[in-house]
DRENDO-1510 file (C-alpha; in Angstrom, 1 decimal, always signed):
<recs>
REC; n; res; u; v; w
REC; 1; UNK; +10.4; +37.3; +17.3 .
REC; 2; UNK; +8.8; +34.2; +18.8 .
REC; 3; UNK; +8.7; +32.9; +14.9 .
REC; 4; UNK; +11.9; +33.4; +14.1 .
REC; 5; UNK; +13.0; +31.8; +17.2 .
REC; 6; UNK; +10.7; +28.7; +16.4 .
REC; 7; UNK; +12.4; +28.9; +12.7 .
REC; 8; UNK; +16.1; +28.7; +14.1 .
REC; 9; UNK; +15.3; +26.4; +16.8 .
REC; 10; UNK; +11.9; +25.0; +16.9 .
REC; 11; UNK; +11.8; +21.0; +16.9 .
REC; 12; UNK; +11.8; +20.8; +12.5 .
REC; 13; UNK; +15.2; +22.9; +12.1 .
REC; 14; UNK; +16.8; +20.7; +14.7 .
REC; 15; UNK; +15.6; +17.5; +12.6 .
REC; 16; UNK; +16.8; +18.7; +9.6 .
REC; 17; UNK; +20.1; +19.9; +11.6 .
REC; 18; UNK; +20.4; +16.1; +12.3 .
REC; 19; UNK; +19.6; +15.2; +8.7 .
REC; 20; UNK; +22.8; +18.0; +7.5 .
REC; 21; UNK; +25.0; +16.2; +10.4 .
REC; 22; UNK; +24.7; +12.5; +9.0 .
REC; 23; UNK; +25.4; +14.5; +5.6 .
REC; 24; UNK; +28.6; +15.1; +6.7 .
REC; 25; UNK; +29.2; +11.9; +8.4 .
REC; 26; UNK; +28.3; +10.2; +5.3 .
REC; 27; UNK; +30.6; +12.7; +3.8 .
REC; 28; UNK; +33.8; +11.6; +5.8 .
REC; 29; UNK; +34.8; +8.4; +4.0 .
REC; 30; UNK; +34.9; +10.2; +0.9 .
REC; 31; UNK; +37.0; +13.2; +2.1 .
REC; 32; UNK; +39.6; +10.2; +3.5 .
REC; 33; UNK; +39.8; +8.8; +0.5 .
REC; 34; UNK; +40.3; +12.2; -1.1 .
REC; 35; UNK; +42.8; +13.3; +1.2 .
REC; 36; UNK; +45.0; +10.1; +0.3 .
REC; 37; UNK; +44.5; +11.4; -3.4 .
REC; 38; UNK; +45.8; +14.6; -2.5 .
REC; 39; UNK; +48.4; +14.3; -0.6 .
REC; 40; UNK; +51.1; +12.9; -2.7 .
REC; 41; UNK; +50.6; +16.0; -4.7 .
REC; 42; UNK; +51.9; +18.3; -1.7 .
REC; 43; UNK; +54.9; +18.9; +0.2 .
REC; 44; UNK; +52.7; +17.9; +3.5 .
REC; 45; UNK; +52.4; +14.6; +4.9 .
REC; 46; UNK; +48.8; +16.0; +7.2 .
REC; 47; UNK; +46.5; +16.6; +4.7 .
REC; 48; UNK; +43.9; +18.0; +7.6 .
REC; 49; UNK; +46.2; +20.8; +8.9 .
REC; 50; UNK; +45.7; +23.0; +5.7 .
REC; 51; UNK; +42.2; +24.3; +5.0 .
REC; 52; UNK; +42.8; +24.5; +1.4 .
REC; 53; UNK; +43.5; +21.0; +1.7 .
REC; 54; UNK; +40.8; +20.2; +3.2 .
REC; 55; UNK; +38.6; +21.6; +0.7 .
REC; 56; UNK; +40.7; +20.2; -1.8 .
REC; 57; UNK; +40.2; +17.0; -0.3 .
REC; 58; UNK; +35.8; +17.8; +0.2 .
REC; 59; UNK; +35.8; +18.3; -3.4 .
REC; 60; UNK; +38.0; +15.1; -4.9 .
REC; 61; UNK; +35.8; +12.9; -2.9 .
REC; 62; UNK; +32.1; +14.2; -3.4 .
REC; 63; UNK; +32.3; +13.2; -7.7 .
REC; 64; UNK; +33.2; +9.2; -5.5 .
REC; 65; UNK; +29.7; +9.8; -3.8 .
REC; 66; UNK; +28.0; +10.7; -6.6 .
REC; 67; UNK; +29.6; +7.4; -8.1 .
REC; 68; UNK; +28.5; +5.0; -5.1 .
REC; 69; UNK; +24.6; +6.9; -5.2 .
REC; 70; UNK; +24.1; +4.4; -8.5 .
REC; 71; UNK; +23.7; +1.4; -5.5 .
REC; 72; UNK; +20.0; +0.5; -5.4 .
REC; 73; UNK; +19.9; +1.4; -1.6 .
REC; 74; UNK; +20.4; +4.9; -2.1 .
REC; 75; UNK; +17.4; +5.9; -2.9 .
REC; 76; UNK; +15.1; +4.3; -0.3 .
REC; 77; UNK; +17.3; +5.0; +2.8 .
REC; 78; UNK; +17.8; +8.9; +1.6 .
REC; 79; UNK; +13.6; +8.7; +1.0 .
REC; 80; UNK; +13.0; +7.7; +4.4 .
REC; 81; UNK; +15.9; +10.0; +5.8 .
REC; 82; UNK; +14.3; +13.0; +4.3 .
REC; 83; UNK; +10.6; +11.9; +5.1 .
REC; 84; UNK; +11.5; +11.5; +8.8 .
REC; 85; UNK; +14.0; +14.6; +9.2 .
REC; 86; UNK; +13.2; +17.2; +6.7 .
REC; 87; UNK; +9.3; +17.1; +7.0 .
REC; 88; UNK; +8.4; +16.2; +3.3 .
REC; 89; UNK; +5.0; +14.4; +2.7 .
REC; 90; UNK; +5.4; +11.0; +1.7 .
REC; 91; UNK; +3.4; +11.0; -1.3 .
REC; 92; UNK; +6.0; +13.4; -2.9 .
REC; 93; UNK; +9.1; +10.9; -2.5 .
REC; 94; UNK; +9.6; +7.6; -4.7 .
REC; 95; UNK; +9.3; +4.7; -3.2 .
REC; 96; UNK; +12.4; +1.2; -4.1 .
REC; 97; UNK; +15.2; +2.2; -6.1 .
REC; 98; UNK; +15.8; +4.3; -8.7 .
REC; 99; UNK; +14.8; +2.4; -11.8 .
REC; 100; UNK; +15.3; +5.1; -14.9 .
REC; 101; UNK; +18.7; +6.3; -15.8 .
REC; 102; UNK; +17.3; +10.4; -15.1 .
REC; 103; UNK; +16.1; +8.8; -11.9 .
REC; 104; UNK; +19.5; +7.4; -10.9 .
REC; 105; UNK; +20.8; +10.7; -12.3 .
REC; 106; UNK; +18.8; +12.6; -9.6 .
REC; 107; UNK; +19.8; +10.4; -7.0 .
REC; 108; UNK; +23.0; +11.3; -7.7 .
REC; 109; UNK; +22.8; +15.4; -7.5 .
REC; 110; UNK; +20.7; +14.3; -4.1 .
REC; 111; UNK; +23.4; +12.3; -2.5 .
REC; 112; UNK; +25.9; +14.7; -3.6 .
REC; 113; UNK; +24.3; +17.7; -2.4 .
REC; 114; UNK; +23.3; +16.1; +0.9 .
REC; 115; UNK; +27.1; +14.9; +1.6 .
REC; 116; UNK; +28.3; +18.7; +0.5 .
REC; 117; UNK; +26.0; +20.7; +2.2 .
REC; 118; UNK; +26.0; +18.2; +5.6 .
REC; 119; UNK; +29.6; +18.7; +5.3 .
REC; 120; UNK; +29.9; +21.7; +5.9 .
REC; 121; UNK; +27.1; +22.6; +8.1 .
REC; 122; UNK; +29.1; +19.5; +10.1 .
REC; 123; UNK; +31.9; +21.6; +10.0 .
REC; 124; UNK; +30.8; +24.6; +11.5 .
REC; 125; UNK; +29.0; +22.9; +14.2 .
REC; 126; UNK; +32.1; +21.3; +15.1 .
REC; 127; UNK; +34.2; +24.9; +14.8 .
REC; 128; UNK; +31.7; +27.5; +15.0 .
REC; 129; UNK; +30.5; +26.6; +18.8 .
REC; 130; UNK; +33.6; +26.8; +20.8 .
REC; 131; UNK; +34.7; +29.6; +19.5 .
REC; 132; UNK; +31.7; +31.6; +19.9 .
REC; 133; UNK; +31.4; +30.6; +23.7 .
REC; 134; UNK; +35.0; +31.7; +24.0 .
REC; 135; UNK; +34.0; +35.1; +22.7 .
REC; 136; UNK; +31.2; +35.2; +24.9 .
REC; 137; UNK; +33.0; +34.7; +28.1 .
REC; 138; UNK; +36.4; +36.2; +26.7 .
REC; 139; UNK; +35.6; +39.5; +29.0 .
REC; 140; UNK; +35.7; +36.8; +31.7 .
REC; 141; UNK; +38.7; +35.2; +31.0 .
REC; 142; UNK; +41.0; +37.1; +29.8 .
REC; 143; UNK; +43.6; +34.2; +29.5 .
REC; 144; UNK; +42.0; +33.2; +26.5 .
REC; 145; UNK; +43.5; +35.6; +24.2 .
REC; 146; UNK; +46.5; +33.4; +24.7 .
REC; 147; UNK; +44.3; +30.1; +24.3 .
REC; 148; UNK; +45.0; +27.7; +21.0 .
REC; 149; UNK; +41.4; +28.8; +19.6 .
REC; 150; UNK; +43.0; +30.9; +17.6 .
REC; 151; UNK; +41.0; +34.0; +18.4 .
REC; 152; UNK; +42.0; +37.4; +16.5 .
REC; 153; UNK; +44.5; +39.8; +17.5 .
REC; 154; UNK; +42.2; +42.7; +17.3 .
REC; 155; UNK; +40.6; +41.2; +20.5 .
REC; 156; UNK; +43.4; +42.6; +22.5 .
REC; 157; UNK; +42.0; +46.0; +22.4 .
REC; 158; UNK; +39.4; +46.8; +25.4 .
REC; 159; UNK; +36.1; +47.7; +22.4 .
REC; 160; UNK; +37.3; +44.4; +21.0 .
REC; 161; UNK; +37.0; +42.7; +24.2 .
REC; 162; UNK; +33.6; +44.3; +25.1 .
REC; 163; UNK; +31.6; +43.2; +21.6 .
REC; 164; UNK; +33.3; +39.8; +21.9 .
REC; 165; UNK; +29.7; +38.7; +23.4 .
REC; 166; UNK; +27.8; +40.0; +20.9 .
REC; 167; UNK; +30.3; +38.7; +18.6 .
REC; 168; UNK; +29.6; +35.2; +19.7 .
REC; 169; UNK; +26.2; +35.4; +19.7 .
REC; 170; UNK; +26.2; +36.6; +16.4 .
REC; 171; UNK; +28.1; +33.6; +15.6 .
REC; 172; UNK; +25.6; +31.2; +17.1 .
REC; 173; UNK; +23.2; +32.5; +15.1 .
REC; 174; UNK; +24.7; +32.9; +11.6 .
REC; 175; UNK; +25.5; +29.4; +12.5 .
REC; 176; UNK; +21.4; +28.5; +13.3 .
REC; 177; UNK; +20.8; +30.6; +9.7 .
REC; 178; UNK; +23.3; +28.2; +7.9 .
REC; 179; UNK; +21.3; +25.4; +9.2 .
REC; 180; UNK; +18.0; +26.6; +9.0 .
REC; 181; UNK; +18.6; +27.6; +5.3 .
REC; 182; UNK; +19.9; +24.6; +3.9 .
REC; 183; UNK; +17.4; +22.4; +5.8 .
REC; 184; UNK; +14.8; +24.5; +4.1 .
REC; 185; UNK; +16.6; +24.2; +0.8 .
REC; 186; UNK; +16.8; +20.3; +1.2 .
REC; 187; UNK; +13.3; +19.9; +1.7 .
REC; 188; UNK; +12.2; +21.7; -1.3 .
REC; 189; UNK; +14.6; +20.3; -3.6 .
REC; 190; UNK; +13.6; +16.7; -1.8 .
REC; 191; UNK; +10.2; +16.3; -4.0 .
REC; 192; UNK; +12.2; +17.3; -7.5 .
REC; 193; UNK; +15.3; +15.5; -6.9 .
REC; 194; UNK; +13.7; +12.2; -4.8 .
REC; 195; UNK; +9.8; +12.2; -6.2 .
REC; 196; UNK; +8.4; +10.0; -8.4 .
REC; 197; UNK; +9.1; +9.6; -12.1 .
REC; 198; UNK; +6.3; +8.8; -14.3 .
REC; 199; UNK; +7.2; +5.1; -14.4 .
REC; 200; UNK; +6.9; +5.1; -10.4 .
REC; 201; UNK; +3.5; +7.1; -10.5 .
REC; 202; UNK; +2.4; +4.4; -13.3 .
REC; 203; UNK; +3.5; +1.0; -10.5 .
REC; 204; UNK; +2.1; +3.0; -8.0 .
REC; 205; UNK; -1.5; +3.5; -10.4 .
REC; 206; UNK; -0.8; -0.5; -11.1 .
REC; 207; UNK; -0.2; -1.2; -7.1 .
REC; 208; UNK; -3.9; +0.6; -6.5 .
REC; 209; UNK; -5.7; -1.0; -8.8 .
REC; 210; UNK; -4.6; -4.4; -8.1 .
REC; 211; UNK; -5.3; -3.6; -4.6 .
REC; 212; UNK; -8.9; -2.5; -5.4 .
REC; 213; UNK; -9.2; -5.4; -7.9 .
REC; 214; UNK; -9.0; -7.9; -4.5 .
REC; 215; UNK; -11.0; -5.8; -2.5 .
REC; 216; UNK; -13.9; -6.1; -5.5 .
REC; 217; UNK; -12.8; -9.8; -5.4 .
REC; 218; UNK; -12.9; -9.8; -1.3 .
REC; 219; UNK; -16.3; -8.2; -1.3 .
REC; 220; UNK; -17.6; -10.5; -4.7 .
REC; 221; UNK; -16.7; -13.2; -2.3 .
REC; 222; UNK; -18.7; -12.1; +0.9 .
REC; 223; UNK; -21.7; -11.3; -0.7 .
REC; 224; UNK; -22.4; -14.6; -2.7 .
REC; 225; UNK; -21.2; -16.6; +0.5 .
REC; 226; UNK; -22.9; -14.7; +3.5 .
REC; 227; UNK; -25.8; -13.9; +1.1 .
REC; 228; UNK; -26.8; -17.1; +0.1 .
REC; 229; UNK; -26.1; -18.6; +3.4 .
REC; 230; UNK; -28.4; -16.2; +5.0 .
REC; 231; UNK; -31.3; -16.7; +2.5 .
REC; 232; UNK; -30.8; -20.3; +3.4 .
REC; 233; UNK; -31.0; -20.2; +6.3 .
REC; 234; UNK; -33.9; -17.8; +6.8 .
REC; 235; UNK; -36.1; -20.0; +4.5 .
REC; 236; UNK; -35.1; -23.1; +6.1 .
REC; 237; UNK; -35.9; -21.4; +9.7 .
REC; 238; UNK; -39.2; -19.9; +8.3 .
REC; 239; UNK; -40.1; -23.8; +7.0 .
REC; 240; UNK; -39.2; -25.3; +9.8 .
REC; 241; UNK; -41.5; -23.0; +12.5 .
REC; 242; UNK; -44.4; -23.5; +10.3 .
REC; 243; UNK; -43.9; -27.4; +10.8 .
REC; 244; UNK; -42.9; -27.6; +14.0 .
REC; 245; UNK; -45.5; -29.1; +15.8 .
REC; 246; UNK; -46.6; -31.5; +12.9 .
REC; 247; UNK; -43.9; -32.6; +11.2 .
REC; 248; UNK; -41.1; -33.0; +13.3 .
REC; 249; UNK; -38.4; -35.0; +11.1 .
REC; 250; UNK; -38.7; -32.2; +9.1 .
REC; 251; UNK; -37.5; -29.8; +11.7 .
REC; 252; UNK; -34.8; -32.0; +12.1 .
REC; 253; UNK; -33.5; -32.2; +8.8 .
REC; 254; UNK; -34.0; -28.2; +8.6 .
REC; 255; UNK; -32.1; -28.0; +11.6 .
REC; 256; UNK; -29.2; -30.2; +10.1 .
REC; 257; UNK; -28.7; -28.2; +6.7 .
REC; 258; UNK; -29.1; -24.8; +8.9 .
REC; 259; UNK; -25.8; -26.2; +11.1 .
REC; 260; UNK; -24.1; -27.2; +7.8 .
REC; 261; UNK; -25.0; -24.1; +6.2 .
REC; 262; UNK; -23.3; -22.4; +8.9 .
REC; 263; UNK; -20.4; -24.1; +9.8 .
REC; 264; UNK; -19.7; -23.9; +5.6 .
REC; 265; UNK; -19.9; -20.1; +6.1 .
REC; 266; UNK; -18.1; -19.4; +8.9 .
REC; 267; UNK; -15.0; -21.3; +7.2 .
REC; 268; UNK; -15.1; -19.5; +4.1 .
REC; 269; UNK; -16.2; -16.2; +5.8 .
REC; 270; UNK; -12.3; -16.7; +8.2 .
REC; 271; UNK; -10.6; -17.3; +5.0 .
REC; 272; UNK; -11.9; -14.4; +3.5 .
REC; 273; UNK; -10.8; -12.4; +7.0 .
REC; 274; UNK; -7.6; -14.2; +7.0 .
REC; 275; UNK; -6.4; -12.2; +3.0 .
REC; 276; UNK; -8.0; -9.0; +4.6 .
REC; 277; UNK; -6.0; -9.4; +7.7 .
REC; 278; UNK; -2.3; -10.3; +6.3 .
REC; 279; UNK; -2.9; -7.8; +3.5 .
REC; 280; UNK; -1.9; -10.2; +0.6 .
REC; 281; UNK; -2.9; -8.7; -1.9 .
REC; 282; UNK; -1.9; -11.6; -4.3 .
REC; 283; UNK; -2.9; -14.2; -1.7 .
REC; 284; UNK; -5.3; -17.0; -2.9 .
REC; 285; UNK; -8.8; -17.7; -1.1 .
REC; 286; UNK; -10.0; -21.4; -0.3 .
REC; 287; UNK; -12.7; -20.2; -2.3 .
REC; 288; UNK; -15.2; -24.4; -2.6 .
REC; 289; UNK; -15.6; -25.2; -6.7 .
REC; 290; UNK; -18.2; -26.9; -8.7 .
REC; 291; UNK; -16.4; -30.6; -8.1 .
REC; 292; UNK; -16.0; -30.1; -4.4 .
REC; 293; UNK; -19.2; -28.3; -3.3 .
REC; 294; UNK; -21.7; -28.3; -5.7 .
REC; 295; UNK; -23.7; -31.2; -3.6 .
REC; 296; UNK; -23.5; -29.8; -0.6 .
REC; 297; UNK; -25.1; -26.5; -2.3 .
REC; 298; UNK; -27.8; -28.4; -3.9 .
REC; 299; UNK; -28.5; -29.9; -0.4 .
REC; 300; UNK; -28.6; -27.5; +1.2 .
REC; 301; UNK; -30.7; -25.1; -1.4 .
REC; 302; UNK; -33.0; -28.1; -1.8 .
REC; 303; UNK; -33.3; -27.9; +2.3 .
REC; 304; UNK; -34.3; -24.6; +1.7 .
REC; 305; UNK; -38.0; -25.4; +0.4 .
REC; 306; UNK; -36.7; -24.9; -3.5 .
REC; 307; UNK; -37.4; -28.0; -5.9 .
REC; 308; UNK; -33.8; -28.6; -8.1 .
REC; 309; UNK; -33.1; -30.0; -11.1 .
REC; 310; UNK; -29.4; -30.5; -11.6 .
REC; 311; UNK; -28.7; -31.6; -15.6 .
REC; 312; UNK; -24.4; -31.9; -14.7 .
REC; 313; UNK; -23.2; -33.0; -18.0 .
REC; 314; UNK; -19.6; -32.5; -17.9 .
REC; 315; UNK; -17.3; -34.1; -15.0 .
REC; 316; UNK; -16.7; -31.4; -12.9 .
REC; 317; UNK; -13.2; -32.7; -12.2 .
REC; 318; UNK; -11.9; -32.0; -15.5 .
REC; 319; UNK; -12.7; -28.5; -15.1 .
REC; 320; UNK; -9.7; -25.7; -14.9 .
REC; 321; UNK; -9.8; -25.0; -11.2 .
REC; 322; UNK; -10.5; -21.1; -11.9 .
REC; 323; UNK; -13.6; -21.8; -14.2 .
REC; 324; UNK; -14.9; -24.2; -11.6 .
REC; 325; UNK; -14.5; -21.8; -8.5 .
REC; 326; UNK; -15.9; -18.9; -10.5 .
REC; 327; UNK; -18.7; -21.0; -11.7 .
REC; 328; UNK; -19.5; -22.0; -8.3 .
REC; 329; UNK; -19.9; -19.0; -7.0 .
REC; 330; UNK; -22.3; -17.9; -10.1 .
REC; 331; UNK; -24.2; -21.5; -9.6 .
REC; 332; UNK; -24.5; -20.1; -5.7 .
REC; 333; UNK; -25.5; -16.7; -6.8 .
REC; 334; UNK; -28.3; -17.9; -8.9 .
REC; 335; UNK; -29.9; -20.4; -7.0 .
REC; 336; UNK; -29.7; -17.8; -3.9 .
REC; 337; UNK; -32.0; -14.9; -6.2 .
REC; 338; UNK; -34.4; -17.8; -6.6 .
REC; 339; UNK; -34.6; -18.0; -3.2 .
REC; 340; UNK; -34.4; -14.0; -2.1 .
REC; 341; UNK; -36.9; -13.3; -4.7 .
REC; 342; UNK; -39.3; -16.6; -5.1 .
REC; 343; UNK; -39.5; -18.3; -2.2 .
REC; 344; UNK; -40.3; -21.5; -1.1 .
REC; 345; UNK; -41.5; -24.3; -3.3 .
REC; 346; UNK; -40.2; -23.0; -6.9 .
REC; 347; UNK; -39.0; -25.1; -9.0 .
REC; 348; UNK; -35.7; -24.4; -10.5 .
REC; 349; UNK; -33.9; -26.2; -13.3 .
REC; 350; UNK; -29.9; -25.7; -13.5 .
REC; 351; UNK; -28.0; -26.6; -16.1 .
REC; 352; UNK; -24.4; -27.1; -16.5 .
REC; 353; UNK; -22.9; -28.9; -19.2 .
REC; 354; UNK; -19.3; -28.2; -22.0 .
REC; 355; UNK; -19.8; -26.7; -25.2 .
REC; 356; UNK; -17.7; -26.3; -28.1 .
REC; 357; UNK; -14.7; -25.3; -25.1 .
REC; 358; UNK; -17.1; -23.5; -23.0 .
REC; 359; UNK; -18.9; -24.1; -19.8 .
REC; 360; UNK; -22.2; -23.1; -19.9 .
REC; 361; UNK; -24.7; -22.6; -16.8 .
REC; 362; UNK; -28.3; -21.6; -17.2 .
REC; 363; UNK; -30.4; -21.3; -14.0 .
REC; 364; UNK; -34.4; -21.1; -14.9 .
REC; 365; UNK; -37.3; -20.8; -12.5 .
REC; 366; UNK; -41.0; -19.6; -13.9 .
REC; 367; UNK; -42.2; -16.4; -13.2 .
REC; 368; UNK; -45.6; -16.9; -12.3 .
REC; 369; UNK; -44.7; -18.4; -8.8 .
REC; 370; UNK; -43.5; -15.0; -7.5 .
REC; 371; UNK; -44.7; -11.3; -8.5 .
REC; 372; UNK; -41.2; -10.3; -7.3 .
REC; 373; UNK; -39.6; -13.0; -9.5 .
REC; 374; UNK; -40.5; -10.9; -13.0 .
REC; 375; UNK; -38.4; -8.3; -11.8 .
REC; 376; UNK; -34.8; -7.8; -12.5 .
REC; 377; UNK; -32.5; -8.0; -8.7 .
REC; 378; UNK; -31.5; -4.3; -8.8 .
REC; 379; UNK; -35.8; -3.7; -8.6 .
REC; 380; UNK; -36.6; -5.6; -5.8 .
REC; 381; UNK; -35.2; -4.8; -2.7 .
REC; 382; UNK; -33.3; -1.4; -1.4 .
REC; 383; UNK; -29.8; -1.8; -1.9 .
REC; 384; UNK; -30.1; -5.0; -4.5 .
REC; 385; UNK; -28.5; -5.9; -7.6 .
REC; 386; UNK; -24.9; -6.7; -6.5 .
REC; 387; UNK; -25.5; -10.2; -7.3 .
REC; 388; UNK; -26.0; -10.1; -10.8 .
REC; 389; UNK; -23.3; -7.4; -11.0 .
REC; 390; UNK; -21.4; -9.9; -9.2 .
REC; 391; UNK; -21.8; -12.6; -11.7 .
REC; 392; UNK; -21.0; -10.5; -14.8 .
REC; 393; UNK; -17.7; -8.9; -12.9 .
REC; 394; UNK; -16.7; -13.1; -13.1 .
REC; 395; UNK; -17.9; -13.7; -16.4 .
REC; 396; UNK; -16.1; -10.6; -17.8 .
REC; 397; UNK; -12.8; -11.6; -16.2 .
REC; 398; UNK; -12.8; -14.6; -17.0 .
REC; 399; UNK; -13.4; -13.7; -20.7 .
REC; 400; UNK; -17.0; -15.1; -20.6 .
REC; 401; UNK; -20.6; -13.9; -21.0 .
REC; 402; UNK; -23.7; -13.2; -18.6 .
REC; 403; UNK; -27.7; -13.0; -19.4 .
REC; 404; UNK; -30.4; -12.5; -17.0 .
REC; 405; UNK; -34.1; -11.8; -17.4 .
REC; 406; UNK; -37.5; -12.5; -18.5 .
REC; 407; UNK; -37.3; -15.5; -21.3 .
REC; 408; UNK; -40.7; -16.8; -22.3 .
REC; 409; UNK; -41.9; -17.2; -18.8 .
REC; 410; UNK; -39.3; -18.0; -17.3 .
REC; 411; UNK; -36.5; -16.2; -15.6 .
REC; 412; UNK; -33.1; -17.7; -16.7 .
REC; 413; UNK; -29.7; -16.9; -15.9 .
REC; 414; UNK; -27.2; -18.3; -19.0 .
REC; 415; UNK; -23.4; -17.9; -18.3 .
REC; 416; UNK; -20.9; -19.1; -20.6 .
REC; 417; UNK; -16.9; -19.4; -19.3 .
REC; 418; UNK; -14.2; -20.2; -21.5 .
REC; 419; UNK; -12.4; -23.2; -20.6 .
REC; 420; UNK; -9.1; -21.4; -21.2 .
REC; 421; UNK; -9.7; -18.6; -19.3 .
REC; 422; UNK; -7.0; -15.9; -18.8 .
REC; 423; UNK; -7.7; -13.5; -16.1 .
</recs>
C-alpha cells in the first residue's frame, strides 16, 4: 500500500504533475488560436462553452505547436524541463538544439505530446477536484444537488447520496493514476524522443577529447616547468651548502638564480592554475619561448653546476610563435634530464639551428660522467619517463620528430619541428 501511495503521491509524481501542468499551460495559446479558427465555422460565438469545441479547438492548435517546436530553443528548455521534473538521467538527453532534420522531427512529436498530454491532465486538475470534494461532502450538504457543479441526477436517490464519498475518492484517485501514468510515460519516451543522435554523441566524443587533449597539454606544461625548476634548484642548493663557508660569492650567485628560478615558476605555475580554474578549454597559456626565455634558462641551468654550450644559429625571433614555445619547453626538458640524471659539472652541448624549413635541437652530454646517464629516463627513477614522453607528445603534434639515447658515447636528444607546423 505504502508503495502505491509513494507512486501516486510521493515527491517524483508530483514533479512530473508539475512538468504535465506547464504542458498544458504551454498548450493554451495554441487552443486560443484554434478556437478563433473554429469558431466562424459554428453557429456559437463562445467557443469554450461546448466540449466538442473545445476539443475541436485542442486539436487545430497542437499541429501550430508542432510547427513552432522547429525554434532552436525547444530542445534545450524541454531537455532541462524533463531532467529537472521527470527524473531522466542527463546523459540520456541531447544537449543545444536539434541539429538533424529526424532530430528536429523528434522534437516535434515531444513538444506535441507534452502540450497534449499536459492538456489534458491540466484539465482534469482544474475539473476533476471540485467536483470530487463536492461528492465527498454531498451527504453533508445536501444543497448541493442544486449547486452549478453540475452533479448527476442519480445522486438524488439516498444509495446515491451515500457512495457519493467513495465516489469522490475514487475520482481523486483515477485522477492521481492519470497523472502518475503519463509522467511515467513521459519519462520513458524522454531518452528516445530528446536523447542524443549519433551526430551529438560524435560533438560530445569531440568535446571529451579536446578536453583531455588540454589536460595532457596542462599536465605536459607542469611537469617540464615544476620539474626542471626543482632539479634546479636542488642542484644549486646542494652546490651552494657544499661552498658555503669557502666560497661565499658563490652562495650568492646560487642564491640569486634559486630566487629567479622560483619567482619564474611560480608565474607560469598561476597561469597554468588560472586555464584549470576558468575551465577554458581553448584558452591560451603564457607559456615563455625560445626568443624570450631561452637566456634566462641557460642561466639559470648554468647556475645549476652544468657546463653549456649553446650553438643558436637561427634568430629565434623569426621563429613561428608555436615552434618556439614548443621548442622551449623541449630545450627545458632536455637540459633538466641532464641534470636529474648527471649531475653537477657535465658538460652539455645544445644545439639549435634551421634546416631545409625545420628547426632542429640536439641536446648531448657524455655518458661516462654518470652511470645513471646511459640509461634511458623511464629506467632511472620510480615513476620516470614522462619527460621524454613529453617531448615526443610535442614533436608529434607539431608534425615533427624525437630521438633519444645512447649515440657513440654520448647521450643526445635530436628534435626536429617543422616551421609550418599545423597542430
Amino acid at each position: 500500500m505504502n508503495g502505491i501511495l509513494h507512486l501516486l503521491f510521493g515527491r517524483r509524481a508530483r514533479l512530473r504533475w508539475v512538468h504535465l501542468v506547464l504542458g498544458g499551460a504551454l498548450a493554451m495559446p495554441y487552443v486560443l488560436v484554434g478556437s478563433v479558427v473554429i469558431s466562424p465555422l459554428t453557429s456559437t460565438t463562445d467557443v469554450f462553452s461546448s466540449p466538442a469545441l473545445q476539443l475541436a479547438s485542442f486539436a487545430v492548435g497542437l499541429p501550430l505547436a508542432a510547427v513552432t517546436s522547429l525554434f532552436p530553443l525547444t530542445r534545450p528548455l524541454e531537455t532541462a524541463a524533463v531532467r529537472w521534473l521527470c527524473g531522466v538521467d542527463a546523459d540520456r538527453l541531447a544537449d543545444g538544439p536539434a541539429r538533424t532534420r529526424a532530430a528536429k522531427g523528434r522534437t516535434a512529436v515531444w513538444y506535441t505530446v507534452h502540450l497534449g498530454l499536459g492538456g489534458v491532465i491540466a484539465g482534469m486538475s482544474l475539473a476533476v477536484p471540485p467536483f470530487a470534494v463536492a461528492l465527498i461532502v454531498l451527504p453533508l450538504f445536501a444543497g448541493l444537488r442544486d449547486s452549478p457543479l453540475g452533479l448527476p441526477e442519480v445522486l438524488d436517490r439516498t444509495w446515491a447520496s451515500a457512495l457519493s464519498p467513495v465516489a469522490g475518492v475514487a475520482s481523486l484517485l483515477a485522477l492521481a493514476g492519470c497523472v502518475a501514468g503519463c509522467g511515467a510515460l513521459l519519462a520513458r519516451w524522454a531518452p528516445t524522443l530528446l536523447g542524443p543522435t549519433p551526430e551529438d554523441r560524435l560533438a560530445a566524443a569531440e568535446a571529451r577529447a579536446a578536453g583531455l587533449a588540454v589536460r595532457n597539454r596542462l599536465a605536459r606544461e607542469l611537469h617540464d616547468s615544476v620539474g626542471h625548476a626543482l632539479s634546479a634548484v636542488t642542484l644549486q642548493a646542494s652546490a651552494a651548502r657544499r661552498v658555503l663557508d669557502t666560497d661565499p660569492e658563490f652562495v650568492r650567485d646560487a642564491l640569486a638564480a634559486i630566487e629567479d628560478t622560483t619567482r619564474r615558476t611560480v608565474g607560469e605555475l598561476d597561469a597554468v592554475l588560472g586555464v584549470l580554474r576558468d575551465g577554458e578549454a581553448q584558452g591560451t597559456l603564457p607559456a615563455p619561448t625560445l626568443a624570450t626565455g631561452l637566456d634566462e634558462l641557460l642561466r639559470g641551468t648554468r647556475a645549476s653546476g652544468l657546463k653549456v654550450t649553446a650553438t643558436i644559429g637561427t634568430p629565434l625571433h623569426r621563429l613561428p610563435v608555436m615552434v618556439s614555445r614548443e621548442a622551449y619547453r623541449i630545450v627545458q626538458e632536455g637540459l633538466g634530464n641532464v641534470l636529474r640524471h648527471a649531475g653537477e659539472g657535465v658538460v652539455v652541448t645544445l644545439c639549435v639551428e634551421v634546416r631545409d624549413d625545420r628547426l632542429t635541437i640536439t641536446v648531448e652530454n657524455p655518458l661516462d660522467t654518470s652511470v645513471a646517464a646511459v640509461r634511458p629516463v623511464a629506467a632511472t627513477r620510480p615513476g620516470g619517463g614522462h619527460g621524454l614522453r613529453g617531448i615526443r607528445d610535442r614533436t608529434r603534434l607539431l608534425g615533427g620528430s624525437a630521438d633519444a639515447g645512447p649515440e657513440n658515447g654520448t647521450w643526445r636528444l635530436h628534435v626536429e619541428l617543422p616551421l609550418r607546423a599545423t597542430a
